[in-house]
Wavefront OBJ file of the C-alpha trace (Angstrom):
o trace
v 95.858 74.603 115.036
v 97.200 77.205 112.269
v 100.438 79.608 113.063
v 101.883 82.717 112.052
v 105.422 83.242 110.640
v 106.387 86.442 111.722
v 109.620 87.925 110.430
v 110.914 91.676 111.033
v 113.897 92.496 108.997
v 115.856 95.430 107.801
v 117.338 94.255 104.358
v 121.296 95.613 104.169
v 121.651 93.531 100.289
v 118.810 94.494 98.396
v 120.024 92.305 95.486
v 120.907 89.412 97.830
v 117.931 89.105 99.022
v 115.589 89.629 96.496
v 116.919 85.917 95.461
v 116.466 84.886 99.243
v 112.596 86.146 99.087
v 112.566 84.368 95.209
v 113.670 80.975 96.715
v 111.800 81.644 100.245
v 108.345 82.042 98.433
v 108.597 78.487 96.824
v 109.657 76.670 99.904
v 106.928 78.575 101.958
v 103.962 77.560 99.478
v 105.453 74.439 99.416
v 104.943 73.445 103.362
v 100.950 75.212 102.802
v 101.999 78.572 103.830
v 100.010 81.684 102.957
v 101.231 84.945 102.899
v 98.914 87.429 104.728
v 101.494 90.441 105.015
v 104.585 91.311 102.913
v 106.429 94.480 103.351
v 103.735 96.544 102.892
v 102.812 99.871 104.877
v 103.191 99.661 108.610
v 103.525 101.520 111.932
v 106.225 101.461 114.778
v 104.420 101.789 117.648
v 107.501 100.419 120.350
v 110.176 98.173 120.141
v 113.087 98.053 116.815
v 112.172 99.601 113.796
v 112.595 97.153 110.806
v 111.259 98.396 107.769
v 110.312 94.962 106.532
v 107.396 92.606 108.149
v 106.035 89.342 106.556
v 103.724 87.352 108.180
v 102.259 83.831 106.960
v 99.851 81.529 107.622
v 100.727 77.674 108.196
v 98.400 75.136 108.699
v 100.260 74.429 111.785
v 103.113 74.993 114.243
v 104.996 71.981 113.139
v 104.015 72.744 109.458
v 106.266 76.306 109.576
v 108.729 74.594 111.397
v 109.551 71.667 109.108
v 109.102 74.644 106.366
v 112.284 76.520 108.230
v 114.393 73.256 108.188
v 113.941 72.222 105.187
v 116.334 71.877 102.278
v 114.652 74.626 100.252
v 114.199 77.142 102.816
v 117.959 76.839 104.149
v 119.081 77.230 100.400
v 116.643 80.487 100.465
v 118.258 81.535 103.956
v 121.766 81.355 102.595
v 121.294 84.104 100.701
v 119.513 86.313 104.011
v 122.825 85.917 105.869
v 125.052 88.417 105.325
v 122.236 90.742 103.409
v 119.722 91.109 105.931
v 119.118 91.843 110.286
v 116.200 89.547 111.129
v 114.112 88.141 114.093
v 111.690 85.455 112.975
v 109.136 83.941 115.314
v 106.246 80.963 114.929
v 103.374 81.574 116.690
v 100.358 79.460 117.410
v 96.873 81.015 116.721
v 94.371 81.104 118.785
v 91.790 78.252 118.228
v 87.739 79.530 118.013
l 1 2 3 4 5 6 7 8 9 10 11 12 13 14 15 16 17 18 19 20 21 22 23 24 25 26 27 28 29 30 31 32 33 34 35 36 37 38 39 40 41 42 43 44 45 46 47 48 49 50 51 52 53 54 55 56 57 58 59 60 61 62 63 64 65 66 67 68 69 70 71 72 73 74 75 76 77 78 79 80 81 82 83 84 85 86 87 88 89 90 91 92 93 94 95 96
C-alpha cells in the first residue's frame, strides 16, 4: 500500500537549505518517491502556520521510511538542522 511524506516547515536558512532540498530530491527519487506537492500555494485553515508543505508519494510505508534512514537522505537532513522548524509524518493511504 502507497504513503504520503508529509513535511510542514518554516525555512530560517534559505541558503542552507536550498542544498538540503538539492540533496533531499535525489535520495527521495531514489527510494521511488514522487513529489505531488512542493511549496506551492496553500491555506491555513487550523493548527501552525508553516509556509512550506511537501508531500510525496512512496510506493510504500516501509519504502519512505528506509528513504528517511538512509545515507543520502541523512546527508540531505544535515543541512535542515539548524536552517529549518519541521514536523514530518508518513502516512499510509488508503487502499481502493
Amino acid at each position: 500500500m502507497s504513503a504520503l511524506w508529509i513535511a510542514h516547515v518554516h525555512v530560517t536558512d534559505e541558503e542552507a537549505y536550498g542544498r538540503y532540498a538539492k540533496l533531499a530530491t535525489g535520495a527521495i527519487a531514489a527510494h521511488g518517491g514522487v513529489f505531488l506537492a512542493r511549496g506551492g500555494r496553500y491555506k491555513q485553515l487550523e493548527g501552525n502556520d508553516r509556509p512550506r508543505n511537501v508531500v510525496a508519494r512512496f510506493p510504500s510505508l516501509e519504502a519512505a521510511e528506509t528513504c528517511y534512514y538512509s545515507d543520502a537522505y541523512q546527508e540531505a537532513l544535515s543541512h535542515a538542522r539548524g536552517a529549518s522548524e519541521r514536523d514530518l509524518m508518513i502516512v499510509e493511504e488508503i487502499g481502493d
